[in-house]
C-alpha positions as CSV (number, residue, x, y, z in Angstrom):
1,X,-20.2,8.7,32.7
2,X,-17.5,6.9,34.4
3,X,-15.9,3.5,33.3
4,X,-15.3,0.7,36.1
5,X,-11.9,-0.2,36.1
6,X,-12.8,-3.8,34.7
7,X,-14.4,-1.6,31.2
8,X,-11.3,0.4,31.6
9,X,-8.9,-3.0,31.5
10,X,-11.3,-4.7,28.7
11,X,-10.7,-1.3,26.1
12,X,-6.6,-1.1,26.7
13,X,-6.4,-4.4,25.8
14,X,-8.9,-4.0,22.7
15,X,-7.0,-1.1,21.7
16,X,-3.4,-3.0,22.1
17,X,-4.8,-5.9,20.0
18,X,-6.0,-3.6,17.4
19,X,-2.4,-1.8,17.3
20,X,-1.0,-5.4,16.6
21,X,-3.2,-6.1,14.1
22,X,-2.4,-3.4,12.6
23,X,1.7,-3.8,12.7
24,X,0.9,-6.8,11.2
25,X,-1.0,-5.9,8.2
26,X,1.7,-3.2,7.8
27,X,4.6,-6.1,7.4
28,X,2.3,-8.3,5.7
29,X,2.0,-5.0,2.9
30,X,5.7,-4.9,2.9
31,X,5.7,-8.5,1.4
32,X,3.4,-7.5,-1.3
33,X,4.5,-5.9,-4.7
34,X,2.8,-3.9,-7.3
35,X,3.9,-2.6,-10.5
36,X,3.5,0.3,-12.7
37,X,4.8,0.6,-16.0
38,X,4.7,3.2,-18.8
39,X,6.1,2.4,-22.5
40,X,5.1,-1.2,-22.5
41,X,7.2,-1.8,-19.4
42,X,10.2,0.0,-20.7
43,X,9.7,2.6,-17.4
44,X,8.7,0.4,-14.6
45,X,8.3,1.5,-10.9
46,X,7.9,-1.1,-8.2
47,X,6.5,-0.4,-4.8
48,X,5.1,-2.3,-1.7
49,X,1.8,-1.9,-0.3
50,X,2.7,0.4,1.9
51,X,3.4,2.7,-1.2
52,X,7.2,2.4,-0.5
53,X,9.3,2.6,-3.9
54,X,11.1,-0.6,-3.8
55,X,12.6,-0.7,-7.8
56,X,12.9,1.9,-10.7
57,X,13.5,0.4,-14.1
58,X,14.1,2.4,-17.1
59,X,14.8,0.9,-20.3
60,X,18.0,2.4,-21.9
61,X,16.2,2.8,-25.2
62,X,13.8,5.4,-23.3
63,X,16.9,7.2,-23.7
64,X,16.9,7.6,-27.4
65,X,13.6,7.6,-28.6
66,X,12.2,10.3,-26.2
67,X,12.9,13.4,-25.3
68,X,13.6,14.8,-21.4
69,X,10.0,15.8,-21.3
70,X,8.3,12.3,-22.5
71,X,10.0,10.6,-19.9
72,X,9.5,12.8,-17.3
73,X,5.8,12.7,-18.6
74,X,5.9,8.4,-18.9
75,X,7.5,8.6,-15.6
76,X,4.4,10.4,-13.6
77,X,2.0,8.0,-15.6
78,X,4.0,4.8,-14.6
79,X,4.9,6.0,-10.9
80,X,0.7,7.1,-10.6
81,X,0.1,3.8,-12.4
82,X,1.7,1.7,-9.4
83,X,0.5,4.2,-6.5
84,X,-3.1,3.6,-7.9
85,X,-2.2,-0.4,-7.6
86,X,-0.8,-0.3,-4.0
87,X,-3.4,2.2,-2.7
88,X,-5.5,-0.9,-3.9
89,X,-3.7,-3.3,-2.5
90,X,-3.5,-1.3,0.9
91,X,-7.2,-0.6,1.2
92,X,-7.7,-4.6,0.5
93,X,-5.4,-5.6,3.7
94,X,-7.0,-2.9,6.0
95,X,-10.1,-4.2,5.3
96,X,-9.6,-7.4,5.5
97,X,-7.9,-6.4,9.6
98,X,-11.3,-4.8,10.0
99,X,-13.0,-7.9,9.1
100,X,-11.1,-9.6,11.3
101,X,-11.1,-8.1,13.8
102,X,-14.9,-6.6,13.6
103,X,-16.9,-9.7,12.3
104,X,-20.1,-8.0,11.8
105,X,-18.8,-5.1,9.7
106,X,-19.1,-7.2,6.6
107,X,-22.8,-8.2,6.9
C-alpha cells in the first residue's frame, strides 16, 4: 500500500511532535526528585526521574555502628528504594505524554 505524499507529510510531523513531547517530559523528570533512604535516612540516595543519581548521603555514624558489609547491604536497599520511586515517577510522566497526546487511550 502506498502513502500519498499529503499521509506521508501528516505522519513526519506526528512523529516530530511526539519526539518533542517526549524531550519534554524528559526535562520535566529532570526537575523531579525522589528519595531513598536506608537506616532511618542515615544512607540516603537522591535521584531524578530519569533515574539519574543526583545526591548520596551517608551519615558518619553509619560508620561506627555497622560493619563494611551492612552498609554495603543498607546501601543496595536504599539505592533500590529510590530506583523503585523514580521508575514510578517516570512511568507517571510517560503516561501522562500519552494522555496527552492520545486522548482516547484513557477511556
Amino acid at each position: 500500500m502506498m502513502f500519498g505524499n499529503k499521509n506521508m507529510e501528516e505522519m513526519m510531523s506526528q512523529l516530530q511532535n511526539m519526539q518533542g513531547a517526549v524531550e519534554d517530559s524528559k526535562k520535566r523528570l529532570e526537575t523531579i526528585y525522589v528519595k531513598g533512604d536506608a537506616l532511618d535516612g542515615k544512607i540516603r540516595f537522591i535521584l531524578d526521574g530519569n533515574r539519574s543519581l543526583k545526591e548520596l548521603h551517608i551519615d558518619d555514624d553509619v560508620f561506627k555502628i555497622e560493619n563494611k558489609d551492612e552498609i554495603i547491604n543498607d546501601m543496595i536497599t536504599a539505592f533500590n528504594n529510590a530506583i523503585e520511586n523514580a521508575n514510578h515517577v517516570n512511568e507517571n510522566e510517560l503516561k501522562s505524554t500519552a494522555f496527552k497526546m492520545f486522548p482516547g487511550m484513557g477511556k
